[in-house]
N, C-alpha and C positions, 0 to 999 in steps of 0.2 A: 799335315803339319806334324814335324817330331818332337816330343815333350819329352825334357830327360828328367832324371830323377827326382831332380828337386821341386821341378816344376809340379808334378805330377803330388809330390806330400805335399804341396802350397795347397794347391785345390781341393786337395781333400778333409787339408786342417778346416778352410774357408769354409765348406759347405756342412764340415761337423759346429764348429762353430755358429753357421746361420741357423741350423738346425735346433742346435742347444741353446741358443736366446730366444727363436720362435717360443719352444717350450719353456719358458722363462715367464714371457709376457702373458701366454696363454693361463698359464696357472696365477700370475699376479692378476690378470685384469680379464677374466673368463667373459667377460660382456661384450668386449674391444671388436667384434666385426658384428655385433647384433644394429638392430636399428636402435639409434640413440632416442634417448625420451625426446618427444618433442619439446617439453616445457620443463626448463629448469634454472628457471630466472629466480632472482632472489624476491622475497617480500619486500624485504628490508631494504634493500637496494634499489633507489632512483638513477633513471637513465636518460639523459634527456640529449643525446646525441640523434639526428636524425636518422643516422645508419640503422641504430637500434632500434629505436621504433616504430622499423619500416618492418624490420625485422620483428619486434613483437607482436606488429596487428596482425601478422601472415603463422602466430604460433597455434590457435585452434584448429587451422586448415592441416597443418601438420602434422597435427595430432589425430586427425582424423584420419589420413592418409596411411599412418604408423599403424591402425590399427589392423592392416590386410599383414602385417609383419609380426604381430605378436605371439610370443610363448603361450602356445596352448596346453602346455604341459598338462595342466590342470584339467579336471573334468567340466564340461561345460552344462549346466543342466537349462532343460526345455524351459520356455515360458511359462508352461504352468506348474513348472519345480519351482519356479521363479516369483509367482502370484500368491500376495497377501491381500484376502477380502472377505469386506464384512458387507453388510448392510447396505451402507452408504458409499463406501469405496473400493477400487480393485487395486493394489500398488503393483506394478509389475517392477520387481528390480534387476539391476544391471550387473553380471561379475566383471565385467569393465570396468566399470566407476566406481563400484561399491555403494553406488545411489539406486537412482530412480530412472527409469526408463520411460515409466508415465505414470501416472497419477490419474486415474478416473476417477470422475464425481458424480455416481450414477442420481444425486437428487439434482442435478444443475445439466441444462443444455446448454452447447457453445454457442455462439451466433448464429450458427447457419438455424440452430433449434432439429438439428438432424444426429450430431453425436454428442457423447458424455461432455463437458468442460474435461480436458488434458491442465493441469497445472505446469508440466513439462514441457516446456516450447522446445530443446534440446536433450543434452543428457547432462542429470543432474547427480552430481559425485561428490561424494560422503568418502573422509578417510583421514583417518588417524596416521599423526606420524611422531615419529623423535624428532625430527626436523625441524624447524620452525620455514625453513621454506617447501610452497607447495609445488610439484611435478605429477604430472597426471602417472598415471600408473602404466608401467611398460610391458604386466600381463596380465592375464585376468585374475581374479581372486578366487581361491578357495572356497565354496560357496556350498554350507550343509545346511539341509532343511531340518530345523529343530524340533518342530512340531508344525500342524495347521495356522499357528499365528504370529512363529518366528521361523526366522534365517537369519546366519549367520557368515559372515566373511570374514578367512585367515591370509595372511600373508604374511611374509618374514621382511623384515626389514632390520640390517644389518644384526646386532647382540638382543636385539625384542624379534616376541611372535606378538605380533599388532593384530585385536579383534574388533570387531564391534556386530553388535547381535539387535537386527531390529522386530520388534515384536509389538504387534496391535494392543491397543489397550484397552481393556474389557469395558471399562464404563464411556468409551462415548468412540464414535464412528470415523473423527476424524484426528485421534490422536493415538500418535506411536512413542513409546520407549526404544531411543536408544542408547548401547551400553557399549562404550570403549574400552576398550583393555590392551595393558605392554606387560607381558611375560615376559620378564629379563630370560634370555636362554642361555644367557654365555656362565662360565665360569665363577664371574666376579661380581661384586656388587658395582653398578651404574648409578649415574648420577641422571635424573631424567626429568626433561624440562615437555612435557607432553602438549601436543597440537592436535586440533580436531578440524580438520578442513571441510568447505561447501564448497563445491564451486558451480555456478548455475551460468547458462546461458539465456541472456533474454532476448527473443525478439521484439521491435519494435512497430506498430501496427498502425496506422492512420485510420483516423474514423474520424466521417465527416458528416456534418449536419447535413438534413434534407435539402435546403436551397445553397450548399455549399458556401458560399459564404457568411456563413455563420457560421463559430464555432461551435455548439454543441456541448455535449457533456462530458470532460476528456475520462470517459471510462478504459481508455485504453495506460493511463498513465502508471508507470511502477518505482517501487519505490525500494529503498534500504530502510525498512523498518527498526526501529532498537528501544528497547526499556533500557535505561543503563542508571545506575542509583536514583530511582523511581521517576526519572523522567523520559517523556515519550520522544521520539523524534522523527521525522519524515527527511530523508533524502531525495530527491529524484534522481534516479539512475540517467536518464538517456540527458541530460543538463550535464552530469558528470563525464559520463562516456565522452563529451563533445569536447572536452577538457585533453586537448593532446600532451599537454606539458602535465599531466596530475594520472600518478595513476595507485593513488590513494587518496579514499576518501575519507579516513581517520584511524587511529588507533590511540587506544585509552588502555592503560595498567592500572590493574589492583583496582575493579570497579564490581560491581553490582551489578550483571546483566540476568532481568527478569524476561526479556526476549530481544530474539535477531533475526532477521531474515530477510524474504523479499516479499516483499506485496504488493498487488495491482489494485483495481477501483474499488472489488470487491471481493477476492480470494486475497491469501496468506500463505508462506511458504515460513514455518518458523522454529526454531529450534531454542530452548528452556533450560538452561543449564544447573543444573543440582547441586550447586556449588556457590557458598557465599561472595567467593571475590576471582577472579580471573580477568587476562588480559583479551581485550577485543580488538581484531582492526579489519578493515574492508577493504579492498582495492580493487583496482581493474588487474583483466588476463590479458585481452583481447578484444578489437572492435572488429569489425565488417561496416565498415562506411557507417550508412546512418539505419540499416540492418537490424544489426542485433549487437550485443557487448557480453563479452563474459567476466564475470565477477567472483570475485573468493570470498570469503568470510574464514577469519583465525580463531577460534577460541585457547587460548593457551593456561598452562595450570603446571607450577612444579609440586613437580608428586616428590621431592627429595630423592637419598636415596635409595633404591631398588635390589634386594641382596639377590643371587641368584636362583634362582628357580620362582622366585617372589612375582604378583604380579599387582597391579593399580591399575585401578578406574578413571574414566571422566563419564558423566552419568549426563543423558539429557530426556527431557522428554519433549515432544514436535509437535506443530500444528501443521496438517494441509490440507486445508478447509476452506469453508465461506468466512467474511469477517461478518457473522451473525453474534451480536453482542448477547444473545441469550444461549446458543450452544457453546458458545467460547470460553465465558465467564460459568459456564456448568462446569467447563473439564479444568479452567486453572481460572480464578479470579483477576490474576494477574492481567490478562490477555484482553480485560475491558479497555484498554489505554491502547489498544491496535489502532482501534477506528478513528483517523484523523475527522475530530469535528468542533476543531478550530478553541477559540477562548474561551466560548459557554459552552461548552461540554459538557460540563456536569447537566445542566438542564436537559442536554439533547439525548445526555443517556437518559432520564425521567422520561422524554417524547416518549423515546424508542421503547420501555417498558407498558405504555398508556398504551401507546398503537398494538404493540403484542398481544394484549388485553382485547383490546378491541378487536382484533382479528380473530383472534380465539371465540370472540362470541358472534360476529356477525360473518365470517368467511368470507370476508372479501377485502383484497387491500384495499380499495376504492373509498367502500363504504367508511372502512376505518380510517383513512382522512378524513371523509365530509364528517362523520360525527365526530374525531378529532378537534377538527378546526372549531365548529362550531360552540365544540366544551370550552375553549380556548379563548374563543371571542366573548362567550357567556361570562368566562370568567375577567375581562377586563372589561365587561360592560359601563363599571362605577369608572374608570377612566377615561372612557369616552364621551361619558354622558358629564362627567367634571368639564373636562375640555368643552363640548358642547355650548354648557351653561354659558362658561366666560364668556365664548365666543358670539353666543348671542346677546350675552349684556353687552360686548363693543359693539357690535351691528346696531343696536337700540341706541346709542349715544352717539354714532357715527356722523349723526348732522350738525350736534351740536360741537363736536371738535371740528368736523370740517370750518362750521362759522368761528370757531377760533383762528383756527389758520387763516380762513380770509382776513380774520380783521386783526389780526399781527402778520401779516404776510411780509412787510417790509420788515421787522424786526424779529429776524431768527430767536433770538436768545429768551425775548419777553416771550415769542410764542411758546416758545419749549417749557417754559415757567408756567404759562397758563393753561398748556395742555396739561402738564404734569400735577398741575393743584385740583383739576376739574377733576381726574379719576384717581384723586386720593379723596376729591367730596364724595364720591360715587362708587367709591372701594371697586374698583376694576383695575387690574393690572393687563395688558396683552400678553404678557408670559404665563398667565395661569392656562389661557388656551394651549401652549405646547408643552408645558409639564408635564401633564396628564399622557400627554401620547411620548417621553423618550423611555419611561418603563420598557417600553412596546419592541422596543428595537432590539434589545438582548434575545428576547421571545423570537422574534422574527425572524433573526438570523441564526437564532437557535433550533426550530422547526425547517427550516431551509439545510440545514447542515447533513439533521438528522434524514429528509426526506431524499436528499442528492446520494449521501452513503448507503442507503439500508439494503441490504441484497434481498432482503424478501420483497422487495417490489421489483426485483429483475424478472423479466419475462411473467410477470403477474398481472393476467386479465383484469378490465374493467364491467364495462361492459359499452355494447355495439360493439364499433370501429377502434376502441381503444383495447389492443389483446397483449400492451406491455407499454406498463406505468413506470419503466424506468427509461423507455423510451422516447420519442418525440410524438406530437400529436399527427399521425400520418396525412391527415386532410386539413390540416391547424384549422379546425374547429372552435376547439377549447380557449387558444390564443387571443383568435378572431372575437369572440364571443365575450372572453375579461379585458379587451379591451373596449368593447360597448358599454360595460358596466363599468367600468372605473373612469369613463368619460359621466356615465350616469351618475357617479356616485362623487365625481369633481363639481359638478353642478347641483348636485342638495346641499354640500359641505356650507354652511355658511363663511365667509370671509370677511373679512374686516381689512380697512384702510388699504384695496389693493386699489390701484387703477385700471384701467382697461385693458393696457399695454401686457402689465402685469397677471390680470386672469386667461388673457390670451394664450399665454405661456406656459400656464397650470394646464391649458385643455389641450397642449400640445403631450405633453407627459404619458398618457394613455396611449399614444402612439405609439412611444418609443417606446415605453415599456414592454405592450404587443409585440412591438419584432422583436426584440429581448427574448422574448417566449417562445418565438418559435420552434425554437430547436430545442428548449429545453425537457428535461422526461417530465411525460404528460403526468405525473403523479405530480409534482411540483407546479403544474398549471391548475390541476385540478385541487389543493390547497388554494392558491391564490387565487381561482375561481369562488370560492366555497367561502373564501375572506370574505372578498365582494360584495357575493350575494347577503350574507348576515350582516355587513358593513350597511349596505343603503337598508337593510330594513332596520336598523338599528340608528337609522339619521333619522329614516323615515319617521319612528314613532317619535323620537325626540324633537324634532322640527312642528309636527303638531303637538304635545304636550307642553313645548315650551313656545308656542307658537299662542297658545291658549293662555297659556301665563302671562303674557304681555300686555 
């Protein structure tokens, strides 16, 4: 083919032209052929189109995928450049995430009882940004070992060098310091609204009682923890996750948050902000069916403005630990109000001091329930023995109101009159018998709260066959056994005014209570065991004492 003159400068403008816009775009948008972030969804933004949300559950997988593509520009250092450990924990962190990679708990073993407790189900990322929306990060961080008990991570993010430097904290094993920092680098003074992002992956774990049909003790459940102006709060994550149209689970300005995080039955994942008032909010990333979920946490704060070369803080201090109310409340006081234990709390926090006590002195958790319970029952003995009294002065008059009721049996109303005058001659009420025992119930369900929550009965021998009190009774023994005695202890009880029908139903109770127990962790059997037993010897003497008085 002949190309004449003109033709020939067409194509050559054409291709100087394509040439000089390539180099155009190249210098405006330098990232334009890299791998895009995988996640770079707004917070702020709700999306409830199906497309998109089909699109969102599939944005962890893609992130994960991105990472065989990422800017290694950066130096990458070894895992043990990478390991902060004391005592009680090893933290290995991530220049991915700028988190955690795992979390060892060298005083706790996981289930199998063969390796450390991991707090890390995935990878857990920590990162400050200008932004108020969170995107994983598209290459590793800059990542210098400061000393033996810090490291620190840099990155640039657009007009800021964004840090944060985490460092072990001398006085207790499971709490770190960490320190954000925005070094304006540009020119000019900024205006900077600062974010401190979490984002954690949880898996979700079934655990199932011995005979399977029974629920058990959901030690597997996790939660969105928060203090936020001095009140506690429990979320449950995997209820939330299951929430297709929600994927936030709140956000609160200008509040008070004394902690946030995530927590399971009996670990805590939590982060303490050094800062009177900031904004908080939590939402979903991503689900995997019924899997796992990934979640964020915002802490945000305007720092004003920023001149240049100037730089600002967002300060926190963390917990990732046991929720042991005695190591917790050592490193921050605040951190008492982690341990969901319902509306008598305050008492169950006293339990849990009594039992530490006891423990201390006898080494054993076992022991320290039975001598627990028993101070416990000592101590509402004058309630029992109140209730007792009554109940045996109705027993003692119960012939002669039955012969009332025979002989007003056709006249409801005069009966009621003549019963009601006979034990105001006789000063007997039947509600003095159950007065005395609804004190009882706060207590009850106060010791119950504290004994379901406490981690120091996790994998804590008894003794025999019982080698974990937060467990279930593996041979239901203990079960077996409080329900012989709470059948025993139905039949000393004295009753009044029941009929046959009626006591029949009473000594069905014992049953159903036993399968109740089955699967519950045998330290809570072995309370209500220990109840029992002090229960009938405490009818016992009271039945002949007042048995003698009549």
């Amino acid at each position: 083919m002949n190309l004449d003159r003109t033709s020939v400068i067409g194509i050559v403008i054409c291709v100087l032209a394509y040439i000089g816009y390539e180099q155009f775009l190249t210098q405006k948008y330098p990232d334009r052929y890299k791998a895009k972030e995988p996640i770079a969804q707004s917070i702020e933004t709700k999306d409830n189109s199906s497309s998109k949300n089909e699109e969102h559950n599939t944005q962890e997988t893609l992130a994960e995928k991105s990472e065989e593509n990422l800017n290694h520009s950066e130096k990458l250092l070894s895992q043990t450049e990478l390991t902060l450990e004391n005592e009680s924990v090893r933290y290995i962190l991530d220049q991915k995430t700028g988190g955690f990679q795992s979390v060892l708990l060298k005083d706790y073993k996981d289930d199998s009882k063969e390796s450390f407790v991991n707090l890390i189900d995935e990878r857990f990322y920590l990162k400050g940004s200008a932004d108020a929306r969170f995107s994983y990060p598209a290459k590793p961080y800059k990542a210098i070992r400061v000393d033996e008990k810090s490291i620190r991570f840099e990155r640039e993010e657009g007009t800021w060098l964004v840090t944060h430097t985490i460092r072990l904290d001398d006085k207790s094993p499971y709490g770190a310091d960490i320190v954000f920092s925005w070094k304006n680098i540009s020119t000019s003074s900024e205006n900077l609204v600062s974010s401190v992002f979490v984002a954690d992956t949880i898996r979700f774990t079934k655990v199932k009682g011995g005979l399977g049909f029974l629920p058990g003790m959901p030690t597997n459940k996790h939660n969105v923890t928060s203090s936020i102006n001095n009140s506690s709060e429990w979320q449950e994550v995997e209820s939330f996750c299951e929430q297709e149209d929600s994927q936030e689970l709140f956000s609160k300005n200008d509040v008070q948050v004394s902690f946030n995080g995530f927590s399971s039955h009996y670990f805590a994942k939590l982060l303490l902000p050094e800062t009177k008032k900031s904004n908080l909010s939590v939402g979903k990333l991503a689900t995997s069916g019924q899997k796992s979920c990934s979640l964020y946490v915002r802490h945000q704060m305007d720092q004003g403005t920023v001149a240049s070369g100037e730089s600002v803080s967002f300060k926190f201090r963390s917990w990732f630990g046991p929720k042991s109310q005695a190591v917790m409340t050592a490193y921050a006081p605040e951190l008492k109000e982690v341990m969901d234990l319902g509306m008598f709390s305050a008492i169950s926090h006293i339990f849990l001091q009594v039992l530490e006590f006891l423990y201390g002195v006898l080494g054993n958790w076992g022991l320290a329930i039975i001598v627990f319970t028993v101070l416990l029952k000592t101590l509402l003995y004058p309630l029992v023995k109140s209730s007792s009294t009554s109940m045996y002065r109705m027993k003692a008059l119960q012939p002669q109101m039955n012969a009332i009721k025979e002989k007003f049996k056709n006249d409801p109303q005069r009966q009621q009159q003549e019963t009601l005058k006979f034990m105001s001659e006789h000063k007997v009420n039947p509600l003095k018998g159950c007065l005395p025992i609804l004190p009882q119930f706060p207590l009850f369900i106060a010791c119950w709260r504290t004994l379901s929550n406490s981690v120091e009965l996790r994998h804590a021998p008894f003794f025999g066959w019982i080698s974990d009190l937060s467990a279930e009774d593996p041979y239901f023994v203990t079960p077996i056994l409080l329900g012989l005695l709470l059948f025993l202890q139905q039949k000393l009880t004295p009753t009044t005014g029941m009929d046959k029908t009626q006591e029949r139903m009473l000594l069905l109770m014992p049953v159903m209570f036993s399968l109740f127990m089955l699967t519950l962790p045998a330290g809570m059997v072995l309370y209500s065991l220990t109840n029992s037993v002090v229960s009938i010897a405490q009818q016992q003497w009271l039945n002949r004492k007042l048995g003698k008085a009549q």
